[in-house]
MARBA-610470 format. One line per 8 residues: number of its first residue (from 1); their letters; for each residue z, x, y of N, C-alpha, C. Coordinates in pm, 1 decimal, decimal comma. Layout:
BEGIN
NUM = A = Z/X/Y/Z/X/Y/Z/X/Y | ... .
This chain:
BEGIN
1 = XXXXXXXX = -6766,7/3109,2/-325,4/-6629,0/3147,3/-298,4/-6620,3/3297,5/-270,5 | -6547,9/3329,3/-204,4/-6556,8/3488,1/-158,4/-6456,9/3540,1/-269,2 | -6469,4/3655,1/-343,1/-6466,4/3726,6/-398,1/-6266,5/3733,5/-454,4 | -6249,4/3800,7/-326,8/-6088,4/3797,8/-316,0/-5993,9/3663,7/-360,2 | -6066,6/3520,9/-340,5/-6057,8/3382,3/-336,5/-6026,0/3360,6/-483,7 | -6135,1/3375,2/-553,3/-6147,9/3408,5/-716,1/-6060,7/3492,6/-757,8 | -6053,0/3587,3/-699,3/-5934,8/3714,0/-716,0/-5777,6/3626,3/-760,0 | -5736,7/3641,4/-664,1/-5615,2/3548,5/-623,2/-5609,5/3446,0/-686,5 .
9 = XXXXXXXX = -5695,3/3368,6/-720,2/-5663,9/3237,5/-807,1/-5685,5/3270,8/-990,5 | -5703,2/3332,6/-968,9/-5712,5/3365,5/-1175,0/-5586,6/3346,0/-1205,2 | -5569,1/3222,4/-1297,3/-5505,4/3210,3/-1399,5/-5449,0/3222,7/-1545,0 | -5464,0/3372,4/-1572,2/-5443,6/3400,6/-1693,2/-5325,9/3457,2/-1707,8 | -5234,2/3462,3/-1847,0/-5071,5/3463,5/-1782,6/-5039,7/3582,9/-1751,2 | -5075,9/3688,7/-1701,2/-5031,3/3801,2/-1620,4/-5046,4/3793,8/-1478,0 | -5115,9/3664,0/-1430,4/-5135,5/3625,6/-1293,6/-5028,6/3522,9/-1284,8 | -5012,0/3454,0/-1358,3/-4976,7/3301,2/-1331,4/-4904,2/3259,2/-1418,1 .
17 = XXXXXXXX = -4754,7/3203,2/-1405,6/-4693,6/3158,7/-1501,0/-4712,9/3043,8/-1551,7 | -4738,6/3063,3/-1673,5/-4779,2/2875,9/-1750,0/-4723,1/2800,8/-1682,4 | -4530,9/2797,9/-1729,0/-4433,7/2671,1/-1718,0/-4460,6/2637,4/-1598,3 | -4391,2/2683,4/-1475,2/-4394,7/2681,7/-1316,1/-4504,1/2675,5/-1283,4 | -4633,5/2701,0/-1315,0/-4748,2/2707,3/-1255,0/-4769,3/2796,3/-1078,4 | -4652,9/2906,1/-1119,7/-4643,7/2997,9/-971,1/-4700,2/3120,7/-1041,6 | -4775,2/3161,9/-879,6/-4852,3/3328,2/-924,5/-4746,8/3424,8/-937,1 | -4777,1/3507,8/-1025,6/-4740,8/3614,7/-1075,7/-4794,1/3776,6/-994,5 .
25 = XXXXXXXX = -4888,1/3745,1/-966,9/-4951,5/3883,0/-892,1/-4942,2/3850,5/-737,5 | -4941,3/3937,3/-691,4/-4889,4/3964,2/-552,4/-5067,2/3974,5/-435,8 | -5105,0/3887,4/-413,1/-5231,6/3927,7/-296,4/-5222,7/4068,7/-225,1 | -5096,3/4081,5/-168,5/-5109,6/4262,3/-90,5/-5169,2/4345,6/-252,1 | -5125,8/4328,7/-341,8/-5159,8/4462,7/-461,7/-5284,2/4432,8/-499,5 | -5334,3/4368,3/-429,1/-5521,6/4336,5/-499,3/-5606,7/4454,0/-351,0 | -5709,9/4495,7/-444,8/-5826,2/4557,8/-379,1/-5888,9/4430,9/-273,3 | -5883,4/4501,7/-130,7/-5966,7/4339,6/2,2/-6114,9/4392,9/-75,1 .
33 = XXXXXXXX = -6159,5/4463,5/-128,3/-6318,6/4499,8/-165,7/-6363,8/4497,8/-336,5 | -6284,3/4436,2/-412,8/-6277,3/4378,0/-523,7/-6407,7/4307,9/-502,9 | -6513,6/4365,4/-644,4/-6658,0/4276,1/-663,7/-6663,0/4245,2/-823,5 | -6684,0/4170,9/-874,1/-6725,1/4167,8/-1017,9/-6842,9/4256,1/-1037,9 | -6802,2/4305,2/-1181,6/-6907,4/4452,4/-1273,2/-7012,2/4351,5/-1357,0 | -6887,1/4239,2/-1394,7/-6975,5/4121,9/-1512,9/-6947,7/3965,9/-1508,5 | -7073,8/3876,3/-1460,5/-7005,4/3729,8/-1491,9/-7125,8/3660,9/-1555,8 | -7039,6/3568,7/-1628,4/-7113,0/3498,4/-1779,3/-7057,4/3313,2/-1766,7 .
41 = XXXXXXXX = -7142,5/3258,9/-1811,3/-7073,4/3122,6/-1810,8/-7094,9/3094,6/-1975,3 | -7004,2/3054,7/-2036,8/-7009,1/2987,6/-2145,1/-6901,5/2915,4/-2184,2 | -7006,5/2732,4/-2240,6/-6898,2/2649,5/-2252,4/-6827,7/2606,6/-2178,4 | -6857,4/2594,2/-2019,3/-6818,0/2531,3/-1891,1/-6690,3/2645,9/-1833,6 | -6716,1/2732,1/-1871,5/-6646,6/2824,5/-1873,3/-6701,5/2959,8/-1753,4 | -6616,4/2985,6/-1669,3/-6707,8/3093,9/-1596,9/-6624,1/3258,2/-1592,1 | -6653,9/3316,5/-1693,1/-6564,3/3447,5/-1689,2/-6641,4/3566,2/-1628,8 | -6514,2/3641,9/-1508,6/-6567,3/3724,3/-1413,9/-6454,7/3874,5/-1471,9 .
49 = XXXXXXXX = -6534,4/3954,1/-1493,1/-6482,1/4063,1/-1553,1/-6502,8/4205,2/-1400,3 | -6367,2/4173,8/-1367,7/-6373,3/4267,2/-1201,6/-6368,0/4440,0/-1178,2 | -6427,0/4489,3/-1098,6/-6411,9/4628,5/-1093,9/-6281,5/4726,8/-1177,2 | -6164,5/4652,8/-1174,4/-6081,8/4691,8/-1203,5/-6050,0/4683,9/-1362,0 | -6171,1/4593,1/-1402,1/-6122,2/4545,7/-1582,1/-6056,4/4404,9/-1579,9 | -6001,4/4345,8/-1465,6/-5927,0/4293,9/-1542,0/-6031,8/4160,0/-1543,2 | -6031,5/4059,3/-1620,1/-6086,9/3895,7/-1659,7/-6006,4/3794,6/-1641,2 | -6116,0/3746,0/-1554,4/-6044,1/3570,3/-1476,8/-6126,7/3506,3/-1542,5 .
57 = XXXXXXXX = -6078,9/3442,5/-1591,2/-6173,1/3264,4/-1640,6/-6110,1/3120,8/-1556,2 | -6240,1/3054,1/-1487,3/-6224,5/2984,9/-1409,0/-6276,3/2819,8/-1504,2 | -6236,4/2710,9/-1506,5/-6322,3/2603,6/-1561,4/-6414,6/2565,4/-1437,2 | -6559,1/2559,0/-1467,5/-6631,0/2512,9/-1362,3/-6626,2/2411,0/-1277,3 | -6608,1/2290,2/-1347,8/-6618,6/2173,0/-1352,2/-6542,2/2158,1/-1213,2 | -6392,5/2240,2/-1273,4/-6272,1/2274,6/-1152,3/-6299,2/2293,7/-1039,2 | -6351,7/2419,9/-1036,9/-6394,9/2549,4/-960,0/-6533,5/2481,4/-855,7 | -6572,0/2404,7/-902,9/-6711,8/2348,3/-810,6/-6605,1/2203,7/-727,7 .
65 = XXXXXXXX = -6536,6/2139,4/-786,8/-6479,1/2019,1/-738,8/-6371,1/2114,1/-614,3 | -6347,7/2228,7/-592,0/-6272,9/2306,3/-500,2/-6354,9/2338,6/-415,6 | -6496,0/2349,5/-415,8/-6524,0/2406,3/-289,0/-6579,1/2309,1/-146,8 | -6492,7/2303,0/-10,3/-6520,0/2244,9/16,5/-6598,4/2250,8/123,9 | -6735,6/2128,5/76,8/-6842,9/2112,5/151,0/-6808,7/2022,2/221,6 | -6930,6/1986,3/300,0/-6894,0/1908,0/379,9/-6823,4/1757,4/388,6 | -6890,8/1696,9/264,3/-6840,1/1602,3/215,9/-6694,2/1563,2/129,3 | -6621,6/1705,0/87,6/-6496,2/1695,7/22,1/-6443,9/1738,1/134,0 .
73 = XXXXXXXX = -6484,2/1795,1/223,3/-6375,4/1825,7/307,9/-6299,0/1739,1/344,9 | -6405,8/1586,7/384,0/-6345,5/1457,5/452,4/-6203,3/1408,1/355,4 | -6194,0/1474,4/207,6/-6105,7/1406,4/154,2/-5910,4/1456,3/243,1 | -5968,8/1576,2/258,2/-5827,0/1639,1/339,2/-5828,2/1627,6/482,2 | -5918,9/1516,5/557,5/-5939,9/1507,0/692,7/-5818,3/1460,1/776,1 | -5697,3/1396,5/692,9/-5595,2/1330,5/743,0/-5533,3/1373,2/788,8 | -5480,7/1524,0/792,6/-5393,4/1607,7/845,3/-5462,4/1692,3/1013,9 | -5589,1/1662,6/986,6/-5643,3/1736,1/1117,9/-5680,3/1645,0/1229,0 .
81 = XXXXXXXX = -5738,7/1498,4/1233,9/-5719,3/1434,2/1313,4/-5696,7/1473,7/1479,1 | -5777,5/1426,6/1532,6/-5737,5/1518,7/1701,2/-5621,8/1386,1/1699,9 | -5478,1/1437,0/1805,4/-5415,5/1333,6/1861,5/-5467,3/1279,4/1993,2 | -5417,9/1133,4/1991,6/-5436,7/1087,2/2121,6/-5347,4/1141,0/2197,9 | -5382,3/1168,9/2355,0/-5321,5/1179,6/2447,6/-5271,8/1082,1/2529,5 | -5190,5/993,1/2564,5/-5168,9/896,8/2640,9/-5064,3/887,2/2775,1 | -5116,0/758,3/2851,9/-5023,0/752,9/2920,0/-4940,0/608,4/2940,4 | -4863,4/561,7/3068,4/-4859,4/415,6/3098,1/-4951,9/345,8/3092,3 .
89 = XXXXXXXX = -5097,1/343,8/3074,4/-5212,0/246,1/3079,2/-5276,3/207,8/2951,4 | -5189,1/252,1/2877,0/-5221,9/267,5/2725,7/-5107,8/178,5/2663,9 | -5132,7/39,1/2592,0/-5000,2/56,2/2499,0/-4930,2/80,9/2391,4 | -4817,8/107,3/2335,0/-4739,1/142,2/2231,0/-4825,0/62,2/2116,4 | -4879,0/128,8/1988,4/-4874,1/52,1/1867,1/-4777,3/-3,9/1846,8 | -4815,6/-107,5/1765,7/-4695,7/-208,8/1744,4/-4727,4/-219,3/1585,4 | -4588,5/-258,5/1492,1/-4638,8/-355,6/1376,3/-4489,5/-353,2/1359,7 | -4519,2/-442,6/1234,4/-4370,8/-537,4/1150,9/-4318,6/-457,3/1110,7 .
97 = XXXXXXXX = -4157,4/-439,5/1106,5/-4093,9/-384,2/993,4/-4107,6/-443,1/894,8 | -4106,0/-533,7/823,0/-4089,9/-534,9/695,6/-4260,9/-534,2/645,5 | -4347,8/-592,5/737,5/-4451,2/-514,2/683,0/-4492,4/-380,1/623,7 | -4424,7/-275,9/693,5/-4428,2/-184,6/692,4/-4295,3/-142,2/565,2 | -4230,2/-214,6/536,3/-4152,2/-151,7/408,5/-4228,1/-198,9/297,8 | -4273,1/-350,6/281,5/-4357,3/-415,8/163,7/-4514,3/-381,8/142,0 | -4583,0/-305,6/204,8/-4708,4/-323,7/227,6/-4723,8/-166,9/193,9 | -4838,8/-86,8/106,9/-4851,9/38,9/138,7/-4972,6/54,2/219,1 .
105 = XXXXXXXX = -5097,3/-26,0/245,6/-5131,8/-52,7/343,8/-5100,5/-12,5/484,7 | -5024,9/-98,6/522,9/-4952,6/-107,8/650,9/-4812,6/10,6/689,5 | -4761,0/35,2/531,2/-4727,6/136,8/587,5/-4805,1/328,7/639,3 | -4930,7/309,4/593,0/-5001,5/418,8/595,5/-5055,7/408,7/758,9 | -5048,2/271,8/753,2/-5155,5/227,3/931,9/-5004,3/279,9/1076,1 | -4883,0/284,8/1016,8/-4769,7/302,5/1076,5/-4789,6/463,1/1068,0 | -4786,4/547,4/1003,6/-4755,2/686,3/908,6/-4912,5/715,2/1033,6 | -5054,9/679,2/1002,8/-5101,2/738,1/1100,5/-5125,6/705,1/1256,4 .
113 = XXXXXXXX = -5059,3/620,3/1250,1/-5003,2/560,3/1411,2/-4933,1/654,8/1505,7 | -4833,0/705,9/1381,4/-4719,6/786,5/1426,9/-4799,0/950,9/1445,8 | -4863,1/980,2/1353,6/-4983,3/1108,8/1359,7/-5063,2/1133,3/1504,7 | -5085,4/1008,8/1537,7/-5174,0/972,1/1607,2/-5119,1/1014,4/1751,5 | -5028,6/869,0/1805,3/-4985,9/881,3/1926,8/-4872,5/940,8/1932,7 | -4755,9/937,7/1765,6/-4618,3/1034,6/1799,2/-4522,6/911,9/1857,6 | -4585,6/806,6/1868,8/-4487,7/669,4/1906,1/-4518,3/552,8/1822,9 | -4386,1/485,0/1767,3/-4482,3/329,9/1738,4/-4343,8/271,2/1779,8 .
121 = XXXXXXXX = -4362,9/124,3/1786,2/-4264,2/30,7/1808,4/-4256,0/-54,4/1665,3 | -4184,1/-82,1/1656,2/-4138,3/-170,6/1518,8/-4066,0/-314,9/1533,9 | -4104,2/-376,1/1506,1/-4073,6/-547,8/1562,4/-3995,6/-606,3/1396,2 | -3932,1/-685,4/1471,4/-3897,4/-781,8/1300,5/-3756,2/-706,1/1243,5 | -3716,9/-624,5/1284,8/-3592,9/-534,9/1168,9/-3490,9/-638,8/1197,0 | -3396,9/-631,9/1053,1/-3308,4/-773,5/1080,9/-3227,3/-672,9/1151,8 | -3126,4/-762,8/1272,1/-3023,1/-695,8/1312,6/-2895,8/-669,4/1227,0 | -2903,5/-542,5/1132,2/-2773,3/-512,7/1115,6/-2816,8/-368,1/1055,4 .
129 = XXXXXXXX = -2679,9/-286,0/1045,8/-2691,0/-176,3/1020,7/-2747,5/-177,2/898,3 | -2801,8/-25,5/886,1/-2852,2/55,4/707,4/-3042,9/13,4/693,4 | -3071,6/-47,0/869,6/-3216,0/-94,0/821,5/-3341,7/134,9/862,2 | -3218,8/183,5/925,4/-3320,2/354,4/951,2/-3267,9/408,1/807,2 | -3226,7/387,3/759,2/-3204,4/406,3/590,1/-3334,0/396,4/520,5 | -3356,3/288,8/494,3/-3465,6/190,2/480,7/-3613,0/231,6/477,4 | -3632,0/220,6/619,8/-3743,1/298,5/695,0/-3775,1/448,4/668,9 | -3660,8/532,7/684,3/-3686,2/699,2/654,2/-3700,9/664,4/508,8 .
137 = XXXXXXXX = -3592,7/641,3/418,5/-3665,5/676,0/278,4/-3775,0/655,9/229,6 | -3851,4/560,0/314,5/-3962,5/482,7/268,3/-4094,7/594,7/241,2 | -4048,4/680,1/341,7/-4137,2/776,7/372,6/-4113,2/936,0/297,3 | -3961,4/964,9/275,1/-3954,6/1100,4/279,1/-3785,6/1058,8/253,3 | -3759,5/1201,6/351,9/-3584,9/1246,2/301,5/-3546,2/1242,5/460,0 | -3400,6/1161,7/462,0/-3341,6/1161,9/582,8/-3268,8/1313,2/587,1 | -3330,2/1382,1/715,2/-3212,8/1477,5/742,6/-3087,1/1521,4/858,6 | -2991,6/1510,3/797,1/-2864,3/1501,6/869,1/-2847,4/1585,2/998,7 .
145 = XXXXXXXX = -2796,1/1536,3/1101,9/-2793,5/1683,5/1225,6/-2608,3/1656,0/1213,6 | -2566,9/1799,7/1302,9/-2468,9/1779,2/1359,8/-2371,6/1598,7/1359,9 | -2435,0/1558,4/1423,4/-2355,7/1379,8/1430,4/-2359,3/1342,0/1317,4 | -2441,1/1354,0/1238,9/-2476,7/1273,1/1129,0/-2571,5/1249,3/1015,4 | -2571,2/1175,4/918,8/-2713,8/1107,4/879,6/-2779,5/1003,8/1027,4 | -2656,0/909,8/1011,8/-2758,5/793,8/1145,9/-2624,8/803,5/1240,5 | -2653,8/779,8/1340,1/-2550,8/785,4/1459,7/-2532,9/642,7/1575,0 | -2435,2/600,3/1523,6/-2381,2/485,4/1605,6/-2423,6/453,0/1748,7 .
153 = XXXXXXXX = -2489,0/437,8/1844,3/-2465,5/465,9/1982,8/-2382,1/338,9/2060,3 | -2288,4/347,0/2085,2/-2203,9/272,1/2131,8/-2174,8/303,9/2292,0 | -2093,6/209,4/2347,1/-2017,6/252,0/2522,8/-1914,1/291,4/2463,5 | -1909,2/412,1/2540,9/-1750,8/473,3/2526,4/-1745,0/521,9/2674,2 | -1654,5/474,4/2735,4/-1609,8/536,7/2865,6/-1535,3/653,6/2896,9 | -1526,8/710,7/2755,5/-1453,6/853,3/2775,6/-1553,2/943,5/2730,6 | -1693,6/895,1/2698,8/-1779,2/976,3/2655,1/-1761,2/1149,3/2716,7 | -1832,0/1240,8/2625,0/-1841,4/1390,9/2702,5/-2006,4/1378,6/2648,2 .
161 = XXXXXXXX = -2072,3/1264,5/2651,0/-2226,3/1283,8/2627,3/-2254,3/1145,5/2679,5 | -2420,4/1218,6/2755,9/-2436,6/1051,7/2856,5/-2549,2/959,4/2766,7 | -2527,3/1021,5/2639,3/-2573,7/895,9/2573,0/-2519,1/809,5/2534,1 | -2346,2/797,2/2536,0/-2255,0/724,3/2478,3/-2222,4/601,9/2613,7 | -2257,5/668,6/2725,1/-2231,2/588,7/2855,8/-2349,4/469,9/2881,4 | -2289,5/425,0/3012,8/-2395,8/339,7/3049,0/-2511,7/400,5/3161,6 | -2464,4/532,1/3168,6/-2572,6/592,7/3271,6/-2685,7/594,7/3216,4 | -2804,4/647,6/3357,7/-2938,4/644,2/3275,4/-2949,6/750,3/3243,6 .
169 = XXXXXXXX = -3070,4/800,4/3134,4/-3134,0/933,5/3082,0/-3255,4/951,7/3142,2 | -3251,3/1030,7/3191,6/-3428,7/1083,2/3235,7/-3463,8/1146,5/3110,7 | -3622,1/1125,7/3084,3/-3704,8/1182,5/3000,9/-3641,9/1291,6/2944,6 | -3646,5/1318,2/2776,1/-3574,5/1437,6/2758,1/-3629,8/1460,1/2590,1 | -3604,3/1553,8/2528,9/-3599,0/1569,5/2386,8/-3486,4/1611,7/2297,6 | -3469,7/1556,1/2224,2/-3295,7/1549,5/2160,2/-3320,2/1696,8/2075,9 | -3220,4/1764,9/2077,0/-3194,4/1895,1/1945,3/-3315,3/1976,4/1929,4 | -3297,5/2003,7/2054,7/-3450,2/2130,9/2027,6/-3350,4/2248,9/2036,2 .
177 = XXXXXXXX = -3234,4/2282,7/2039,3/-3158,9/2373,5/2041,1/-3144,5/2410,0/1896,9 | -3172,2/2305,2/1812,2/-3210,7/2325,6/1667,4/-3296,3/2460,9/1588,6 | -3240,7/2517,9/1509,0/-3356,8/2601,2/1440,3/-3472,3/2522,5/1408,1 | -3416,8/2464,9/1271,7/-3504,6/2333,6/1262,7/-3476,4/2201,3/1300,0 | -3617,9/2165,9/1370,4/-3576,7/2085,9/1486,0/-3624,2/1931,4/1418,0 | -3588,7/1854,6/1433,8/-3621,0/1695,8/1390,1/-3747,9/1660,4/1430,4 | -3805,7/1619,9/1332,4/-3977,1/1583,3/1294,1/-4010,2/1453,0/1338,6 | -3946,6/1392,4/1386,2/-3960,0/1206,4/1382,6/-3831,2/1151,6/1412,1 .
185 = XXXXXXXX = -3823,8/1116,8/1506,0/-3647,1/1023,6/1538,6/-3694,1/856,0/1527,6 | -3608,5/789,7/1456,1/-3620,5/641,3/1449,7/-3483,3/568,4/1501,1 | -3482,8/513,4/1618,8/-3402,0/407,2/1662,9/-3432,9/283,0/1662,1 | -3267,9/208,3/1630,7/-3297,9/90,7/1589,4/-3213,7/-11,4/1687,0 | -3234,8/-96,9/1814,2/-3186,2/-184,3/1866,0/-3129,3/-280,7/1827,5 | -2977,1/-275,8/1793,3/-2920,1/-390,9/1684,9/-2874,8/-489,3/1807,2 | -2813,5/-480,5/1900,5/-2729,8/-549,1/2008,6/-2847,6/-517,2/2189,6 | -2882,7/-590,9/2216,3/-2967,7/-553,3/2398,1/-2896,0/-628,0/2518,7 .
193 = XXXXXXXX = -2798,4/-514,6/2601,7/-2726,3/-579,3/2722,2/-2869,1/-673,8/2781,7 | -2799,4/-794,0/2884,0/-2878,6/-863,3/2926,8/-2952,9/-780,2/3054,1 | -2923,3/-657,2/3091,5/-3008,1/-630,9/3190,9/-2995,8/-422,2/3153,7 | -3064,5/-388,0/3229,3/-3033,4/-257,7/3225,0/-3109,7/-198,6/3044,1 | -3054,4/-88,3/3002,8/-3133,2/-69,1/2930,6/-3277,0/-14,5/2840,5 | -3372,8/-25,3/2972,4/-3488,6/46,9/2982,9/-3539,8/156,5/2903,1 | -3660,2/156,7/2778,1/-3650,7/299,7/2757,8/-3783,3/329,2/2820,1 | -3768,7/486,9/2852,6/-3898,4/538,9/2898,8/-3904,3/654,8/2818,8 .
201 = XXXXXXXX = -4072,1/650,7/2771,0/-4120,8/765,1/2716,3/-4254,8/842,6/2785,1 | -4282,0/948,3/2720,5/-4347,3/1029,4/2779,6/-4433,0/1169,9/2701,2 | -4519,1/1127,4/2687,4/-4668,4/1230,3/2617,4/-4644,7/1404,3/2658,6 | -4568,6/1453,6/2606,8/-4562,9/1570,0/2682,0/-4697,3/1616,5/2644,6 | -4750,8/1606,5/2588,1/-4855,7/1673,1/2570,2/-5009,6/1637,6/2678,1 | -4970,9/1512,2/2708,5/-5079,2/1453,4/2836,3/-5024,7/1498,4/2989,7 | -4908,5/1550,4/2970,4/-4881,3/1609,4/3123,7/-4936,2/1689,5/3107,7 | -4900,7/1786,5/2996,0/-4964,6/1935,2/2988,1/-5096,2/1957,1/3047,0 .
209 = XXXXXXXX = -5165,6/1858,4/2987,5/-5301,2/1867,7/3023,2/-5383,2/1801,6/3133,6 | -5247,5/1729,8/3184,9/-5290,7/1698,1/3331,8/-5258,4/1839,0/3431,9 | -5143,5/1884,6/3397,6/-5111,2/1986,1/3473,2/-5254,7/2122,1/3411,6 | -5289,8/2113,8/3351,9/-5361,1/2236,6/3318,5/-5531,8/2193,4/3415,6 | -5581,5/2034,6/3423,3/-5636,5/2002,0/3465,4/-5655,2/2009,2/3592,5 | -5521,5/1977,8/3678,5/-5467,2/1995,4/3816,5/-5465,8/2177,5/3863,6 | -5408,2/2275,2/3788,9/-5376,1/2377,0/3822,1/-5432,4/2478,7/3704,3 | -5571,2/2496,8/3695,1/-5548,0/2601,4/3525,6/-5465,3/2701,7/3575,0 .
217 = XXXXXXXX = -5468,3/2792,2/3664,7/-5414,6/2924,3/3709,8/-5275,5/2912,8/3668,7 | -5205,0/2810,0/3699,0/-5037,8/2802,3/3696,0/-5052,7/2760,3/3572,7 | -5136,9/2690,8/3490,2/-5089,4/2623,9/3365,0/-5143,9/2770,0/3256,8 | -5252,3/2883,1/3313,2/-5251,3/2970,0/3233,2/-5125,8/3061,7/3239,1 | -5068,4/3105,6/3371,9/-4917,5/3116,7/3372,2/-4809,1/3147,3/3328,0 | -4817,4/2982,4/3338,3/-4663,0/2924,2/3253,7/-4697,2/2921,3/3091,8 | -4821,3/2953,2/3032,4/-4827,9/2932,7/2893,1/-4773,2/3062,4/2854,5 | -4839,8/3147,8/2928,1/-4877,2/3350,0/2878,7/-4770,7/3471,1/2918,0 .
225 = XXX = -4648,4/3385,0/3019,4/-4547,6/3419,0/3080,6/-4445,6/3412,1/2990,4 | -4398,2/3542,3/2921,8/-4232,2/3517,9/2792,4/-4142,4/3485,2/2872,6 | -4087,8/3404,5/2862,3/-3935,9/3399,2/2965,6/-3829,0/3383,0/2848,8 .
């Protein structure tokens, strides 16, 4: 472990508050060239007595189960995952809703579905309202925008938004005008006109890289260009 690492993590209560288990010492007020003068192990115990005087005691046992090799690393591998890139020739994961509420299984195979491609389809939800209730808590905390917790989408012919109409939407992303912007949107098809309707989605991230493929010059560009 590098030096500073040990630094920063000493837990003795002038670093670290018992109750809360939050640090107490500040990383900017530590020496970046901090070396231990003295270290001793006793009793599974590893105490490092630092340039400065002060003594960290680490439990080993701990302190070795933290460092990660190659093989613990795999335990935190879930979050790094490369995503797929996709397009139309690819299709949508699919699985059950209620699989996916009864099953923790199946709901983890949904959770990295969604990691994965950023789309899934969900089959089976009974038709009636309170089932994106359901679904978000299952996972986490619903958070409210502007409209709402969940938002009705109905025909309204006096709409002043063309999601309320029967017009179409071209490809788009909802509330990025947001500070914080929505992590996951879940819609739920309770009622399907007999024609019309259509949804289309779209990988922004596989254009990107078609366009960067097609053009690097313009796609280095448009990345490196503040507008």
């Amino acid at each position: 472990f590098p030096y500073m690492y040990l630094r920063d993590h000493c837990a003795c209560a002038s670093c670290y508050h018992q109750t809360s288990q939050q640090r107490l010492n500040y990383i900017t007020n530590l020496d970046l060239n901090i070396k231990p003068s003295k270290v001793h192990i006793r009793e599974g115990l590893l105490s490092i007595t630092w340039t400065d005087r002060h003594v960290s005691e680490f439990d080993l046992k701990r302190l070795i189960s933290r460092k990660l090799t190659n093989q613990s690393a795999r335990k935190y591998k879930f979050a790094h995952e490369d995503v797929v890139l996709w397009d139309g020739k690819q299709g949508i994961p699919s699985l059950d809703f209620m699989s996916v509420l009864n099953y923790k299984r199946v709901l983890l195979d949904w959770l990295q579905a969604l990691r994965d491609h950023g789309l899934v389809l969900m089959t089976g939800a009974p038709l009636e309202l309170g089932q994106l209730e359901r679904i978000g808590k299952a996972v986490g905390f619903i958070r409210p925008t502007l409209y709402g917790v969940t938002v009705p989408l109905r025909l309204n012919p006096h709409a002043t938004n063309l999601g309320y109409t029967n017009l179409g939407l071209r490809p788009h992303s909802d509330l990025i005008y947001y500070e914080l912007k929505p992590s996951v949107f879940i819609l739920h098809c309770i009622e399907q006109v007999k024609t019309g309707g259509e949804s289309i989605f779209v990988d922004g991230y596989r254009v990107a890289e078609a366009f960067r493929e097609a053009n690097p010059e313009a796609f280095a560009l448009m990345t490196s260009t503040p507008v």
